[in-house]
GUBA-421108 format. One record per residue (C-alpha): x, z, y; residue number from 1. Coordinates in Angstrom, 3 decimals, always signed. Layout:
REC       px       pz       py   k
REC        X        Z        Y NUM
...
This chain:
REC       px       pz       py   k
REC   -7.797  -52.397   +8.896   1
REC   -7.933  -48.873  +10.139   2
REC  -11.585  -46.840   +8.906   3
REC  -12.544  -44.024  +11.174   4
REC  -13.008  -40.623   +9.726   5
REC  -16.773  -40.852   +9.360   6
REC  -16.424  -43.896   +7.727   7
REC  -13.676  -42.790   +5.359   8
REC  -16.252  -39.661   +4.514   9
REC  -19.325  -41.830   +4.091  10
REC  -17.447  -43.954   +1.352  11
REC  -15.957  -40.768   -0.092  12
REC  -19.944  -39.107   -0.297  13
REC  -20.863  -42.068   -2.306  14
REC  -17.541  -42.157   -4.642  15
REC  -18.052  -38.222   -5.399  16
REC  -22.382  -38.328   -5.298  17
REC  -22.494  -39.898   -8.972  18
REC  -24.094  -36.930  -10.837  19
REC  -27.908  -36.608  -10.560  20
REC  -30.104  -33.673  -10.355  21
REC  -32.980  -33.735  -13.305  22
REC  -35.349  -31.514  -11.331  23
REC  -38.243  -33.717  -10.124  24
REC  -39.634  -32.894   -6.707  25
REC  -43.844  -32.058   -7.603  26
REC  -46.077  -33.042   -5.532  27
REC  -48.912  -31.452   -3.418  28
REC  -52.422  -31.487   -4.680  29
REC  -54.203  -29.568   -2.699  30
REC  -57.337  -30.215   -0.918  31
REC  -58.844  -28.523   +1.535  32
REC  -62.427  -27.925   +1.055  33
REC  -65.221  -29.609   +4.091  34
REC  -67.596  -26.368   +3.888  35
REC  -68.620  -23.355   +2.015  36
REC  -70.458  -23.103   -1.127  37
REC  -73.402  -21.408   +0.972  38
REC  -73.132  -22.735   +4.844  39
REC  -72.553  -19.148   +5.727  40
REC  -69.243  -17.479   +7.056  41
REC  -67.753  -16.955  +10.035  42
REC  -66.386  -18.910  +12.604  43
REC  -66.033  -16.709  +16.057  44
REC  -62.589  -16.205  +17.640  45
REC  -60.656  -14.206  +14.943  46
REC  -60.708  -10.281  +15.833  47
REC  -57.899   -7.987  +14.306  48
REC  -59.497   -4.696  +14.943  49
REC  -62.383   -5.699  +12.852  50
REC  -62.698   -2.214  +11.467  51
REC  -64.357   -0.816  +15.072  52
REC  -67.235   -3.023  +14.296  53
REC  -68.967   -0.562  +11.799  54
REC  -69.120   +1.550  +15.238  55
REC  -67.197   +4.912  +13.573  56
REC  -64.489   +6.787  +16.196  57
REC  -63.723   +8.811  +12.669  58
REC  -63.003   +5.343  +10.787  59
REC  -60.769   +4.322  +14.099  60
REC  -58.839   +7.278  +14.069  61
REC  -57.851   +6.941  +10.081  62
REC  -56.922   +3.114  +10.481  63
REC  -54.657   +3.625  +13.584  64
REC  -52.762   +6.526  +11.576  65
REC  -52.640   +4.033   +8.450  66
REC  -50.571   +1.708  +10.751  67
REC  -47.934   +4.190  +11.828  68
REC  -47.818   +6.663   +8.724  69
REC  -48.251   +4.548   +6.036  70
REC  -45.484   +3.837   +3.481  71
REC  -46.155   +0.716   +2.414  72
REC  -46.702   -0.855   +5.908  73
REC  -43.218   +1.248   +7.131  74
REC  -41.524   -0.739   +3.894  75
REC  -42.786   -3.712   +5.003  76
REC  -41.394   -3.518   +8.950  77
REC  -38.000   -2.264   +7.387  78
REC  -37.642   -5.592   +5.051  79
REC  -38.548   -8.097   +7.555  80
REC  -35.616   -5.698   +9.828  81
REC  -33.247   -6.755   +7.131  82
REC  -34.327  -10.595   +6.905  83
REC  -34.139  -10.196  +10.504  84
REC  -30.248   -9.124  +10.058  85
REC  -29.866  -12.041   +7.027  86
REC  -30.613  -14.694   +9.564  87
REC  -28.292  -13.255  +12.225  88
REC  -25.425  -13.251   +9.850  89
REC  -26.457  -17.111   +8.851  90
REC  -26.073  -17.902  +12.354  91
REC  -22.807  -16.187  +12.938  92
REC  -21.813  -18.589   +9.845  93
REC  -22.248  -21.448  +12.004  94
REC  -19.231  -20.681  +14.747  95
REC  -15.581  -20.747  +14.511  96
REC  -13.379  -17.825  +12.772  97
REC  -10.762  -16.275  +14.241  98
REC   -8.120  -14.039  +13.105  99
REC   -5.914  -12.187  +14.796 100
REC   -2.667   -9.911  +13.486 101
REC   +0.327   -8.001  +14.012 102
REC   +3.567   -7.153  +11.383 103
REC   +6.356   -5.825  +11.873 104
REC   +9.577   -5.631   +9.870 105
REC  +12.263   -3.902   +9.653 106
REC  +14.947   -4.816   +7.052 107
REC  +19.338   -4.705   +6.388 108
REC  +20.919   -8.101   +5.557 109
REC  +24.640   -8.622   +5.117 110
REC  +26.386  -10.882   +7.261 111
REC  +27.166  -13.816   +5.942 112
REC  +30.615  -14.273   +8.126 113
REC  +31.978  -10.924   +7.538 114
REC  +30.137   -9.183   +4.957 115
REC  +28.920   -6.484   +6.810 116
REC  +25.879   -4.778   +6.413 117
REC  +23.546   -4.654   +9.750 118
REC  +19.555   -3.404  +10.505 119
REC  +17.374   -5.673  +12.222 120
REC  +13.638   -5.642  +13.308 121
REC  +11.308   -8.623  +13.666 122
REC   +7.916   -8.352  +15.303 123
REC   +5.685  -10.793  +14.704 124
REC   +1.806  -11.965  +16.421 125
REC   -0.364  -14.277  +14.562 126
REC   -3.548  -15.802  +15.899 127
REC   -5.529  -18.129  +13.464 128
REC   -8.782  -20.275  +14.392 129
REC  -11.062  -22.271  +11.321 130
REC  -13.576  -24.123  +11.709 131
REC  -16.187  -26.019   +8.988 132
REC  -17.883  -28.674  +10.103 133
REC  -21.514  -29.363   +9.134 134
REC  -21.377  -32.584   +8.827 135
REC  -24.258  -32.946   +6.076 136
REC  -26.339  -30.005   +7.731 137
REC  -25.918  -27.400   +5.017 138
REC  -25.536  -24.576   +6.981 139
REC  -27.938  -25.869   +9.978 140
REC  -30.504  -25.413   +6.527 141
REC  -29.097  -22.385   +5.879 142
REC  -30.332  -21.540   +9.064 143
REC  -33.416  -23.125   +8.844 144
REC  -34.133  -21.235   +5.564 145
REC  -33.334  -18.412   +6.940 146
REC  -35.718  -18.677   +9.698 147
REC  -38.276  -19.578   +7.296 148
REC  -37.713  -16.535   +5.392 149
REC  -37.858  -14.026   +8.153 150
REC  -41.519  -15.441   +9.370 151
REC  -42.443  -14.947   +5.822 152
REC  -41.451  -11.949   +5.635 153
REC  -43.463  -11.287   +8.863 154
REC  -46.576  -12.744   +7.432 155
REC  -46.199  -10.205   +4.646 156
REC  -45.989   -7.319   +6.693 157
REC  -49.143   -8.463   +8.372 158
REC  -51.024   -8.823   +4.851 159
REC  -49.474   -5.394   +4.023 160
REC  -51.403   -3.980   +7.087 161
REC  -54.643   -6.050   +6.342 162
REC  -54.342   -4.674   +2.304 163
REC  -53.979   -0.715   +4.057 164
REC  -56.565   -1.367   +5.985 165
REC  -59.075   -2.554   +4.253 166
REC  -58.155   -0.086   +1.381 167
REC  -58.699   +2.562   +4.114 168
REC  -62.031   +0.752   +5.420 169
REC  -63.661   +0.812   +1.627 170
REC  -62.379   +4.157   +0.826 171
REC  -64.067   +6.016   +4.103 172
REC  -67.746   +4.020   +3.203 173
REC  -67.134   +4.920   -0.213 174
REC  -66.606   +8.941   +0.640 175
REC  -69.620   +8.230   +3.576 176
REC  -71.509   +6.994   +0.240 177
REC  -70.383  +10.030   -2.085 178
REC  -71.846  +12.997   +0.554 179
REC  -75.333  +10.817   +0.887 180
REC  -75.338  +10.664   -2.994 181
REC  -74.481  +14.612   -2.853 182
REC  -77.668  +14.500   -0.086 183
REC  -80.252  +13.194   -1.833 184
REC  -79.215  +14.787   -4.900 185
REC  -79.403  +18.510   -3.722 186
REC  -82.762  +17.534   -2.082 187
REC  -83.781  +16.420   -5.492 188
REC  -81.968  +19.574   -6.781 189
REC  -84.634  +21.379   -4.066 190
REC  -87.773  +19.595   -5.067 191
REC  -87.274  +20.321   -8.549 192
REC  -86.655  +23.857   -7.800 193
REC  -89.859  +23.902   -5.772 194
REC  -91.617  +22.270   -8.855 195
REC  -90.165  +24.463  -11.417 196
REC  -91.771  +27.695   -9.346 197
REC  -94.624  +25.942   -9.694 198
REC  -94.882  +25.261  -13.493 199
REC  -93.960  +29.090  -13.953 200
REC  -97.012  +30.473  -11.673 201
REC  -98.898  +27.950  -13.597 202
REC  -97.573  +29.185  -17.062 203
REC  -97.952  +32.507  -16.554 204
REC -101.523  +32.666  -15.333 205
REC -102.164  +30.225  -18.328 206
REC -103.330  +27.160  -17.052 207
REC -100.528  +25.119  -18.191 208
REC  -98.392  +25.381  -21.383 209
REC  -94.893  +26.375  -21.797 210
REC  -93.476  +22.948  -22.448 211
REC  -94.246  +21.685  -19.024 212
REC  -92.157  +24.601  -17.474 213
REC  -89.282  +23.671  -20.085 214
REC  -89.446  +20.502  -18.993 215
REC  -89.274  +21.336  -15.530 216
REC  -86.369  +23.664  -16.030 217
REC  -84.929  +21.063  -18.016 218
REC  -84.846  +18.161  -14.906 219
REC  -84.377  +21.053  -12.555 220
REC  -80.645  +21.220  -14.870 221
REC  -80.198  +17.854  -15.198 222
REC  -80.137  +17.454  -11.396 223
REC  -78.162  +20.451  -10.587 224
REC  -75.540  +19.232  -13.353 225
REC  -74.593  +16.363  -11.467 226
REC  -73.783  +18.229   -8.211 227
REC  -70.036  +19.355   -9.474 228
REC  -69.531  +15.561  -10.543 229
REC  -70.222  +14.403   -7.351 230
REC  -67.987  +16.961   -5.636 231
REC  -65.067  +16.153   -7.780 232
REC  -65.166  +12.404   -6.631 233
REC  -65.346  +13.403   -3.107 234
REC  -62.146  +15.231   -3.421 235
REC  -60.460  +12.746   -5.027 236
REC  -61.813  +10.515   -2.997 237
REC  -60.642  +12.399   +0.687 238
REC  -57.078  +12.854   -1.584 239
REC  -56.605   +9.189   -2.029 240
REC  -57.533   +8.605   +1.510 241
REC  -54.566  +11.492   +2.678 242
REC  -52.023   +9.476   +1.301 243
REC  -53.406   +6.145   +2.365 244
REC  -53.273   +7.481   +5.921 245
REC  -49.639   +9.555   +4.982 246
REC  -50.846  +12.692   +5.212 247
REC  -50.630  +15.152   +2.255 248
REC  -54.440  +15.403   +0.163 249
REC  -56.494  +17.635   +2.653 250
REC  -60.223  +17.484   +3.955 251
REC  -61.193  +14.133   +6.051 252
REC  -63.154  +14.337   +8.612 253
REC  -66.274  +11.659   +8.759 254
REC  -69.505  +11.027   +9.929 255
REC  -72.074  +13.084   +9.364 256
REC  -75.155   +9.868   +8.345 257
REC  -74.510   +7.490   +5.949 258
REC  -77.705   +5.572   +7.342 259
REC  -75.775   +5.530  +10.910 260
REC  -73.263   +2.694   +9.222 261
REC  -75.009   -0.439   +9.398 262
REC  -74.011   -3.853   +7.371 263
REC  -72.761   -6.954  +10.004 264
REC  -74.229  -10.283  +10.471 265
REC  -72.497  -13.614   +9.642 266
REC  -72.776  -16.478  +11.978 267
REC  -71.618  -20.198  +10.880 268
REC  -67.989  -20.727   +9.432 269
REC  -65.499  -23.228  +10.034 270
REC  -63.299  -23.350   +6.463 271
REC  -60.193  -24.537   +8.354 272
REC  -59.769  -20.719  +10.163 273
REC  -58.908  -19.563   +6.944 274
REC  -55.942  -20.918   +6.898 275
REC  -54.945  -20.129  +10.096 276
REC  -55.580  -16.440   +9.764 277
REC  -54.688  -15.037   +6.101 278
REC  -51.053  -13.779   +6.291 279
REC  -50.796  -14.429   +2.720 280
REC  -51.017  -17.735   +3.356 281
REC  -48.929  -17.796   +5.777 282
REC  -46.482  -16.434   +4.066 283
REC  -46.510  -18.915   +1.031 284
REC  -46.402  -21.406   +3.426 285
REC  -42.995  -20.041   +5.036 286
REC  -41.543  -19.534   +1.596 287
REC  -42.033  -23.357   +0.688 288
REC  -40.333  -24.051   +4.399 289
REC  -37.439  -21.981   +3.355 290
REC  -37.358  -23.207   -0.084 291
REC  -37.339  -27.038   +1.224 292
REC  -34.468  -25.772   +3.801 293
REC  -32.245  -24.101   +0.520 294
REC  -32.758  -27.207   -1.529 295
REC  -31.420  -29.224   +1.798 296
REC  -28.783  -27.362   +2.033 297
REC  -27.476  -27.472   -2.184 298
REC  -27.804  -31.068   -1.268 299
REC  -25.801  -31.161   +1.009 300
REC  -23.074  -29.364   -0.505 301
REC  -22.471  -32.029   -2.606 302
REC  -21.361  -34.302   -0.158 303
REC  -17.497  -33.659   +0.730 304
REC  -16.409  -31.484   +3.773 305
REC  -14.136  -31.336   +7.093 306
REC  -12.271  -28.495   +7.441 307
REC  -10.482  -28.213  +11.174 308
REC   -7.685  -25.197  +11.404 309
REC   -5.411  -23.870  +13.735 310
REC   -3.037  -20.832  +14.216 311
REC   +0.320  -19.869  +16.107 312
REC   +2.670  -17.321  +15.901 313
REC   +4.944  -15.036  +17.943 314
REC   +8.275  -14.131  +16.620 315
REC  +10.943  -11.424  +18.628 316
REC  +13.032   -8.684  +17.766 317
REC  +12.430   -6.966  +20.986 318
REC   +8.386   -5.923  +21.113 319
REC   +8.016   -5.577  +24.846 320
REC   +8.791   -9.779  +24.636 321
REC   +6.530  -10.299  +22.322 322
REC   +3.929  -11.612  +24.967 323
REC   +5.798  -13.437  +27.171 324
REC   +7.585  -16.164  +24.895 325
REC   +4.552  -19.128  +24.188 326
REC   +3.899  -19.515  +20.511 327
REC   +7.178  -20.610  +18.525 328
REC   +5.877  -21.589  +15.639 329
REC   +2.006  -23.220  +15.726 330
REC   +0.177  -26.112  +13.758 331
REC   -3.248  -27.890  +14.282 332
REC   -4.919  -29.827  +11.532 333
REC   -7.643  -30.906   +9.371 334
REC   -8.499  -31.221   +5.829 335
REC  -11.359  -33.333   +3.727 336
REC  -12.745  -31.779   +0.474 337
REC  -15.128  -32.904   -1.881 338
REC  -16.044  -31.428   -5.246 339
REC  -14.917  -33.078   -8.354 340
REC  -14.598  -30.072  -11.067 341
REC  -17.361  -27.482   -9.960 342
REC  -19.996  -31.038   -9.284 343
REC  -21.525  -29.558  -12.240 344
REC  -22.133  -25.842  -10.927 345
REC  -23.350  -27.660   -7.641 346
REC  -25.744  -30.164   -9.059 347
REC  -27.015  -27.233  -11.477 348
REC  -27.318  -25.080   -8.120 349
REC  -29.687  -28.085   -6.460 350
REC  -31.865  -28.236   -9.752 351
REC  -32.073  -24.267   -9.226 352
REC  -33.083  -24.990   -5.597 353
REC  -35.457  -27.954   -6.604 354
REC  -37.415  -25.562   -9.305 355
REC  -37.703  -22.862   -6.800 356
REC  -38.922  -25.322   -3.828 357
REC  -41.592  -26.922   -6.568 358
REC  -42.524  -22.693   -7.797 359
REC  -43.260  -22.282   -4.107 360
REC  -45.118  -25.173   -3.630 361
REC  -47.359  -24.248   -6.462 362
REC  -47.871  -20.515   -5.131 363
REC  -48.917  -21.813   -1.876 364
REC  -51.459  -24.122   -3.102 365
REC  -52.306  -21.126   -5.621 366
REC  -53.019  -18.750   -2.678 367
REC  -55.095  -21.162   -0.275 368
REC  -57.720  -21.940   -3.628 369
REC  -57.720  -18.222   -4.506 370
REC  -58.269  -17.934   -0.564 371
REC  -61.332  -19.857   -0.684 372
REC  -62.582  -18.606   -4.001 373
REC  -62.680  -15.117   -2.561 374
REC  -64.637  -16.169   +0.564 375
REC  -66.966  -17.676   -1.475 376
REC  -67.488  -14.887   -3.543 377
REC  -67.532  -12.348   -0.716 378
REC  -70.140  -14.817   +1.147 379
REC  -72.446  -14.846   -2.050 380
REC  -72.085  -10.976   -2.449 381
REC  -72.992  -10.115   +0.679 382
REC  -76.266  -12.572   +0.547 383
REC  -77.163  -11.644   -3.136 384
REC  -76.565   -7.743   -2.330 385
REC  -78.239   -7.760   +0.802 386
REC  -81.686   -9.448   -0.760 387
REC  -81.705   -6.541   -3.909 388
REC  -80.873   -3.852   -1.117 389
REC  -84.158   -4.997   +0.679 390
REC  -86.302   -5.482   -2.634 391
REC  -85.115   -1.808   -3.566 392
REC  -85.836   -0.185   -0.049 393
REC  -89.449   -1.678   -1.056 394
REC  -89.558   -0.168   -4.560 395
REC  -87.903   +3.498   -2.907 396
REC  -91.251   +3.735   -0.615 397
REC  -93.597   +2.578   -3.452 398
REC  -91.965   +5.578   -5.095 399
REC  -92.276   +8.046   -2.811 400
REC  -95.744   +7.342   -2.498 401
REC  -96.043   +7.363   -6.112 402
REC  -94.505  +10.858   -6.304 403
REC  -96.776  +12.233   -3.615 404
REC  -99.983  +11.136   -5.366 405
REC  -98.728  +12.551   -9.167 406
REC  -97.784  +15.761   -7.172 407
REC -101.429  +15.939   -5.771 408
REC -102.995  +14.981   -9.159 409
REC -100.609  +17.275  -10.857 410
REC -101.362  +20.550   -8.550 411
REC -105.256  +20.140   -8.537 412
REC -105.398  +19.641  -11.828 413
REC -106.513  +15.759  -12.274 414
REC -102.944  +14.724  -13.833 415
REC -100.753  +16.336  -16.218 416
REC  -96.587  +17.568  -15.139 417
REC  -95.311  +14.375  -17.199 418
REC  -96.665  +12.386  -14.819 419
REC  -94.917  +14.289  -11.532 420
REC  -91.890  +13.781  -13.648 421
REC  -91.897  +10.671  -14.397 422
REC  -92.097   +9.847  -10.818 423
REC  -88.987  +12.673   -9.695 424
REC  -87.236  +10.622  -12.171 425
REC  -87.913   +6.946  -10.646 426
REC  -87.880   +8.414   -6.941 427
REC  -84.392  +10.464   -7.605 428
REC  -82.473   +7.121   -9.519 429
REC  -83.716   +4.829   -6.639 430
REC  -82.825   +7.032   -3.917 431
REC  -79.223   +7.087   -5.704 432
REC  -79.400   +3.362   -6.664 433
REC  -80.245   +2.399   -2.913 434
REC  -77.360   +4.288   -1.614 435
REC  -74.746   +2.315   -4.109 436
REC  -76.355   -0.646   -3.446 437
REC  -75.378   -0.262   +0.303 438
REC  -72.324   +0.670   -0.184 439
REC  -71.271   -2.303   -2.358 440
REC  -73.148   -4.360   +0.759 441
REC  -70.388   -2.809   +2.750 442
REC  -67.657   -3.146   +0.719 443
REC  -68.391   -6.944   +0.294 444
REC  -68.284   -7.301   +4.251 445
REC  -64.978   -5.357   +3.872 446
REC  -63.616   -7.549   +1.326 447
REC  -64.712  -10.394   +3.373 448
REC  -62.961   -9.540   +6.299 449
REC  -59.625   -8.956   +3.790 450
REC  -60.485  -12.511   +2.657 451
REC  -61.032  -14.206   +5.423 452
REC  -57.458  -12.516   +7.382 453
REC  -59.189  -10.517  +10.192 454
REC  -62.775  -10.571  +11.229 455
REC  -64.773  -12.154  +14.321 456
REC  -66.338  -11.701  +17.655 457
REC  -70.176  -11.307  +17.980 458
């Protein structure tokens, strides 16, 4: 009895399949969350200019040149340009070869009838087709993987954007935050000027002592000492921002009231967006898809393989007749292979492939809980920062009134000057306090938005 070729293969797979891999295949543990620690998130249609909700055409402006200036996005684009190439060379893998070539010789033999010596040229045309047929699916995977890869590399160019962004997004509130620090601390710087000429009248018509007007010149100091500090962070601050944009450090431009930026409201969440709209995890995801498709494929070279050739060639001593004889000498066949020395090197190439599909598995499941750990967090920052923002708003205007009554006392002679500054003390680290609250409430909401992929339509 006569076996067909697929037959003959499929009893030749499990003659030459003997050796097993000692890789186990983990699996997935993940689970997915029903809700939010806190019921609070968002759950709108996702919105990827989320940055143009704080309302700033200065914050615009800086994001859109992030996206076309800076480096690490313009690495990004160029790698998933070259996984882009990878998978169009797998592809070309998958079609026939052929070869095509010219010789031609010239050489003196001796006759063998007479023994004389004569020249003689041979021009020759060769034209050779092979073909490897994916019988198992090895290079189909290949392909697959490939794929895989390239949307990966996609994903990551996205979170690459999303990391500039926000980046950008924090650093502007955080320079918006430095100058109203610098504010209120020059108008402090002002009031205490205001008080110190005030302690000196009093001093020098005698109706206070020296030591109140060295203590006012001494907070007076105090507050004008920090005004140089505060500078130097804004210009490092505006310097880190240049290069974030890819510009060279120089002066930003931004807007003029801190108080104009307000904090955004969170509507009701729906925890299965997340994982629709972080490129991160999108990415892991793709890289277990392409690490499934590489362990296919080491698999599959195991098995044995079909080889198809073909080729003909062109022989004439004359070159213009090259062309017109048909092919003189040709041959068509076929060949079966299957690995018997290198199984080793192949089965230690599919426990390779198994440990990297399992690595990838375990990064992906890595990246969704760290996913939903930092939306938690953000959710609970944002809640917790907003309630001390509004408490300390509460204590600022206690204060102020506090410092207008000591000032009174103090200046008609009912209080004494430790009392006014005691209060310049409490109103000036509250004003300061309030503005770094607010600024970590806004850097929460821009972590959030990081966290959660994008942000969402009112």
């Amino acid at each position: 009895m006569r076996l067909r070729l697929r037959d003959m293969l499929t009893v030749l797979a499990f003659t030459v399949t003997g050796c097993a891999t000692h890789v186990e295949k983990a699996p997935s543990s993940l689970l997915i969350p029903p809700q939010w620690r806190n019921h609070v998130g968002p759950s709108s249609p996702v919105e990827a200019s989320w940055w143009r909700a704080f309302n700033d055409p200065l914050l615009n402006q800086l994001v859109e040149q992030s996206l076309r200036h800076n480096t690490d996005i313009l690495i990004a684009r160029s790698r998933v340009d070259q996984f882009r190439a990878q998978l169009r060379a797998a592809q070309g893998d998958n079609y026939p070869t052929l070869d095509a070539g010219a010789a031609v010789t010239r050489a003196r033999t001796l006759s063998a009838a007479t023994g004389v010596p004569g020249d003689n040229t041979v021009y020759q045309g060769l034209l050779q087709a092979n073909y490897d047929v994916d019988l198992w699916g090895a290079r189909s995977s290949s392909i697959n993987a490939a794929k895989a890869s390239l949307a990966a590399q996609q994903a990551a160019a996205s979170a690459a954007e999303l990391t500039v962004v926000t980046s950008v997004a924090s650093g502007y509130l955080s320079l918006c935050a430095l100058d109203e620090q610098l504010r209120v601390t020059e108008a402090t710087l002002a009031s205490r000027e205001n008080s110190l000429k005030l302690a000196q009248r009093q001093y020098q018509t005698g109706y206070t002592s020296r030591l109140e007007w060295v203590q006012a010149a001494s907070e007076y100091q105090a507050a004008k000492a920090q005004i140089p500090q505060l500078q130097h962070q804004i210009t490092t601050q505006e310097n880190a921002l240049s290069i974030l944009v890819g510009m060279n450090p120089r002066e930003i431009a931004r807007s003029a009231g801190f108080d104009t930026i307000l904090p955004q409201q969170l509507p009701t969440v729906l925890p299965s967006e997340l994982l629709q709209r972080r490129p991160d995890i999108a990415q892991a995801q793709r890289e277990l898809l392409a690490a499934d498709e590489t362990l296919q494929s080491s698999k599959a070279k195991l098995l044995p393989s079909l080889n198809l050739t073909a080729s003909g060639t062109l022989q004439s001593s004359v070159l213009h007749q090259l062309a017109e004889n048909p092919f003189r000498l040709w041959s068509v066949g076929g060949s079966v292979l299957a690995p018997l020395l290198n199984r080793e090197a192949l089965t230690a190439q599919v426990d390779v492939s198994m440990a990297g599909r399992n690595q990838a598995l375990y990064r992906y499941e890595s990246v969704v809980r760290q996913a939903f750990s930092e939306v938690n967090n953000d959710i609970d920052a944002i809640s917790r920062t907003r309630q001390q923002l509004d408490e300390l708003e509460k204590q600022q205007a206690i204060v102020t009134d506090a410092l207008r009554i000591a000032h009174n006392r103090y200046q008609n002679g009912y209080a004494s000057y430790l009392d006014e500054l005691d209060a310049q003390r409490t109103l000036f680290s509250t004003q300061l306090s309030v503005v770094q609250l607010k600024n970590s409430l806004l850097l929460a909401q821009v972590d959030l938005y990081r966290a959660l992929g994008g942000g969402w339509q009112p």
